[in-house]
C-alpha positions as CSV (number, residue, x, y, z in Angstrom):
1,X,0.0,0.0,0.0
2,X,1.4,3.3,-1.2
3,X,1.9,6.0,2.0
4,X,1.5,9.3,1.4
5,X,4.6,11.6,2.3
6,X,5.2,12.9,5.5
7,X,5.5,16.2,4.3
8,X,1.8,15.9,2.6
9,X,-1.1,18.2,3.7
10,X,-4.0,16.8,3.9
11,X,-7.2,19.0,2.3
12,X,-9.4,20.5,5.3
13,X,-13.6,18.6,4.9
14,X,-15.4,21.3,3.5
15,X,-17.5,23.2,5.8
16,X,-21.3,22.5,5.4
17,X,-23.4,25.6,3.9
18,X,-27.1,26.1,5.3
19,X,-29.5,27.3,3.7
20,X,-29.4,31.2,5.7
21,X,-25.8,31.3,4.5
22,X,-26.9,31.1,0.7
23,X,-29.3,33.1,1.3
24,X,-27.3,35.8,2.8
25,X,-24.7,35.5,0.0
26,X,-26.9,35.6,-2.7
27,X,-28.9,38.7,-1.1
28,X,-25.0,40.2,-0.7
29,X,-24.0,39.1,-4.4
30,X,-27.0,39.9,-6.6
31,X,-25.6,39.3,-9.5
32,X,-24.5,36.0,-9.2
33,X,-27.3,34.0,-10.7
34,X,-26.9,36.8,-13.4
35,X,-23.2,35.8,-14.0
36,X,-23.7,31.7,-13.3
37,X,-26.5,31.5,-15.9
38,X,-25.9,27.3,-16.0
39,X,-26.6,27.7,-12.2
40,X,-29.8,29.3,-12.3
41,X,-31.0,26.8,-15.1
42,X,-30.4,23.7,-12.3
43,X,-32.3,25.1,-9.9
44,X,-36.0,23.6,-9.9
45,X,-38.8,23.9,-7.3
46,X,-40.9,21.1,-6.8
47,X,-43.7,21.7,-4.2
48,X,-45.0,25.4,-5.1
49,X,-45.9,24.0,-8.5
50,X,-49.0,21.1,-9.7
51,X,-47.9,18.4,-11.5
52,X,-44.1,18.0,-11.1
53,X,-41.1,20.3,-10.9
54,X,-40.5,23.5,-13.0
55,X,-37.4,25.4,-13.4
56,X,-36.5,28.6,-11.3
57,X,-36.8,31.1,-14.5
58,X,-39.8,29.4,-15.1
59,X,-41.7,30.2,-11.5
60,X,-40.3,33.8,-11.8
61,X,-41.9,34.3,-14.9
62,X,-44.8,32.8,-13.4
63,X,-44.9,35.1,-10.6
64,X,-44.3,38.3,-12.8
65,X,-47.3,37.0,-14.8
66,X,-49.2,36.5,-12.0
67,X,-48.0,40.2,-10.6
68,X,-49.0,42.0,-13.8
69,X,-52.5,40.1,-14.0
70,X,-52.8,41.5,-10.5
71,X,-52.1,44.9,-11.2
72,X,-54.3,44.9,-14.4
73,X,-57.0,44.3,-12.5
74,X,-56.4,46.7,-10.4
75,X,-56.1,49.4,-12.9
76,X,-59.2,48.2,-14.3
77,X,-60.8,48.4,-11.5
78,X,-59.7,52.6,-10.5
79,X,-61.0,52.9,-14.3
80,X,-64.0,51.5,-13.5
81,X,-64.5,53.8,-10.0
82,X,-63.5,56.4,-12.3
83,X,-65.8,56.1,-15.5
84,X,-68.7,55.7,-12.6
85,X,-68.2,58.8,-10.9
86,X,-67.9,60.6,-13.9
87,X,-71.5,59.4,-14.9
88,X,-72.5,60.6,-11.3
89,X,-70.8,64.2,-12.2
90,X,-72.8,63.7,-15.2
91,X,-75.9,63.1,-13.6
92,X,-75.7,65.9,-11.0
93,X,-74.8,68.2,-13.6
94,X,-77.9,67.0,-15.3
95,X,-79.9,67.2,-12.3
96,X,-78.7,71.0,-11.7
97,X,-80.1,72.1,-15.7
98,X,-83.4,70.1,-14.7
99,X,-83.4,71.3,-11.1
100,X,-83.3,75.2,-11.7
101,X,-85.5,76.3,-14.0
102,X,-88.4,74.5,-11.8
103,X,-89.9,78.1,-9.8
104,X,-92.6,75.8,-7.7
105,X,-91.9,73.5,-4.8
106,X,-93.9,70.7,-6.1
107,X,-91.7,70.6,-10.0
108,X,-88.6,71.1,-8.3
109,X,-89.4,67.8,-6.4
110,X,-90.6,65.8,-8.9
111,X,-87.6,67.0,-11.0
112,X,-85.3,65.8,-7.9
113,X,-87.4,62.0,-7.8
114,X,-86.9,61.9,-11.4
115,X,-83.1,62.0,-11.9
116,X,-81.9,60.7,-8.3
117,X,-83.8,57.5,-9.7
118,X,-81.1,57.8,-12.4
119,X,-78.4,57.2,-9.7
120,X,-78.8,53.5,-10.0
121,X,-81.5,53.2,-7.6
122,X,-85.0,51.3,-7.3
123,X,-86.6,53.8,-4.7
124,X,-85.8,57.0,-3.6
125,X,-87.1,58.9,-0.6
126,X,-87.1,62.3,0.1
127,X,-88.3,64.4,3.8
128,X,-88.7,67.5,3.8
129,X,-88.1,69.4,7.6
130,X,-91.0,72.6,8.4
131,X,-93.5,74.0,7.7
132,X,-93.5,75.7,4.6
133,X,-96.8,75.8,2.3
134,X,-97.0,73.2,-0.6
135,X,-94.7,70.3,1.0
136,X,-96.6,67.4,-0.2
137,X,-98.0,65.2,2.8
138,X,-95.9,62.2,1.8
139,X,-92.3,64.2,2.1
140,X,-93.2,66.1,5.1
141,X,-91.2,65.4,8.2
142,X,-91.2,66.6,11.6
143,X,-87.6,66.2,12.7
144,X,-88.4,67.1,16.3
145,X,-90.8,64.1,16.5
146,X,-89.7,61.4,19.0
147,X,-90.2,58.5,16.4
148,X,-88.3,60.3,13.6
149,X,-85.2,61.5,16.7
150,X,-85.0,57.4,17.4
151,X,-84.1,56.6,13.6
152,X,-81.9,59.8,12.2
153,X,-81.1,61.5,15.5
154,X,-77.7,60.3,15.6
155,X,-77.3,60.7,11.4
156,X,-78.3,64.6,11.8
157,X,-76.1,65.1,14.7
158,X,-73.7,63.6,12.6
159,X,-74.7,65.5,9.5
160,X,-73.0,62.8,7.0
161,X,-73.9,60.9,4.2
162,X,-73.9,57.1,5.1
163,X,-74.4,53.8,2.8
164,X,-75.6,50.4,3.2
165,X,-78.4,48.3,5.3
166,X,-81.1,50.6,7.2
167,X,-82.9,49.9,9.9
168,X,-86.9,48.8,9.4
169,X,-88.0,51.7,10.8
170,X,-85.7,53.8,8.9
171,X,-86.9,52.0,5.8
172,X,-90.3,52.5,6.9
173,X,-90.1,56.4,7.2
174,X,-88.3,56.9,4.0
175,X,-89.8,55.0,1.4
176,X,-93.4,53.9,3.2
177,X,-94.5,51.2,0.8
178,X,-91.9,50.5,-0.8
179,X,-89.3,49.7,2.3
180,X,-89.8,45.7,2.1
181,X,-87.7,45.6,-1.2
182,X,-85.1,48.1,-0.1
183,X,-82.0,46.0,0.7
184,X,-79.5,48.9,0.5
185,X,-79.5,52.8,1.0
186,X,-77.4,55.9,0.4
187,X,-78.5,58.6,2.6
188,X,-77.6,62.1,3.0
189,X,-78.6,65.0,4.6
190,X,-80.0,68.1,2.7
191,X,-78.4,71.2,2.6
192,X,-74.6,72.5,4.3
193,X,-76.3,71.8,7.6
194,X,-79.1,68.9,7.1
195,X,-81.7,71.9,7.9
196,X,-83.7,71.4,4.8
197,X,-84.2,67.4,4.9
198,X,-83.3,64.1,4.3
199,X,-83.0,62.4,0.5
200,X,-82.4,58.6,0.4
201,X,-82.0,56.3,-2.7
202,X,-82.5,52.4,-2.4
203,X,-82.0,50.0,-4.1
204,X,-82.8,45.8,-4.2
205,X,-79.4,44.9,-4.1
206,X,-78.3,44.1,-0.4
207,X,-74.6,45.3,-1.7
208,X,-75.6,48.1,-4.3
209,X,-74.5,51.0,-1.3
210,X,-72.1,49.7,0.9
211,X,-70.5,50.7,4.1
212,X,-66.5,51.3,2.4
213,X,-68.3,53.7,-0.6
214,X,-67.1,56.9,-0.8
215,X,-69.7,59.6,0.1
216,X,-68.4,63.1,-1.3
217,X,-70.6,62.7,-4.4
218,X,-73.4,62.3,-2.1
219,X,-72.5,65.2,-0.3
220,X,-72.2,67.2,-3.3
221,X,-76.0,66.2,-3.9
222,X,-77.4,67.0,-0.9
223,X,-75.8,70.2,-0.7
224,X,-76.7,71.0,-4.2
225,X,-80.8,70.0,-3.8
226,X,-80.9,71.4,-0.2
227,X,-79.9,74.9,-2.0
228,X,-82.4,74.5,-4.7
229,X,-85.5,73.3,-1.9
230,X,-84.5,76.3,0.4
231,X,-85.3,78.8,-2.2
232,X,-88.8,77.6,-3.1
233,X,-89.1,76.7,0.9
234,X,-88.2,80.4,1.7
235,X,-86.2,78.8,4.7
């Protein structure tokens, strides 16, 4: 048997890499996998894919795809918010041409039921606070009343626009009749200080006007109709 010299040095056992060590050197060397393109080709991950193992360009690409489907539908989605509330601008601005030129109390609300229906709703409901000659029975409201304090008390102190599921006897007061099919509301109060009334537009769709929507539209068209209802009110 052959000895090897005295003098020989024998080669140190490599030292065992974990995995936090490759990690840390690639996250150090970035463009290693870059330079070592035959290395990046071996590597294959087999349990993040179905049906057997795929290479590590190919999950990336798969990722990226899967990162710009993701952000498309994003994008489609603000252009979606954003092509709906410019029909809502469009609407109000309707509203305003219709609204206007009405001199009586009763046109200016029937011009108000007409287009707010436009809004994507299946009822609307509109109260009208004092006392002021020609407010139809049926949109009168006395705000003061104990029964009307125990349903909007808390929404005029408030004086915000809200959305999504009402109360019975909210839906009751607002749109009478028609308050069994009402799944979902927008509400907001009319005029800068909710002194002139309440409008509220329902719809049969328990998710039409939810909770997370946006109200400054909404604002915009109570404002806008409480301005037009004090005029002809004289309030």
């Amino acid at each position: 048997m052959n000895k090897a010299p005295k003098n020989a040095q024998i080669a140190p056992e490599p030292t065992p890499v974990d995995a936090a060590q490759v990690a840390d050197y690639l996250s150090a060397n970035p463009g290693f996998l870059r330079d070592h393109p035959q290395v990046l080709e071996r590597l294959e991950l087999g349990h993040a894919v179905e049906g057997g193992t795929v290479s590590l360009i190919e999950r990336q690409t798969r990722v990226l795809r899967e990162r710009n489907a993701d952000l498309q539908a994003r994008m489609d989605e603000q252009l979606d918010a954003a092509r709906y509330n410019e029909q809502l601008h469009a609407r109000l601005h309707e509203l305003c041409l219709n609204l206007f030129p009405a001199t009586t109390l009763e046109s200016r609300i029937a011009a108000i039921q007409s287009h707010v229906s436009k809004l994507g709703g299946d009822a609307v409901g509109l109260k009208l606070f004092g006392d002021a000659p020609g407010i139809p029975e049926a949109h009168r409201a006395d705000r003061e009343h104990l029964d009307f304090q125990r349903h909007f008390g808390n929404f005029l102190k408030a004086r915000s626009p809200l959305c999504g599921r009402l109360q019975k006897g909210q839906l009751a007061l607002l749109f009478g009749e028609q308050a069994e099919a009402v799944q979902s509301a927008a509400l907001t109060p009319l005029g800068v200080d909710g002194n002139v009334g309440l409008l509220a537009i329902g719809s049969h769709d328990p998710v039409r006007f939810q909770a997370h929507l946006g109200t400054d539209f909404l604002r915009q068209l109570g404002e806008t109709i409480g301005q037009a209802l004090m005029v002809t009110m004289k309030i």
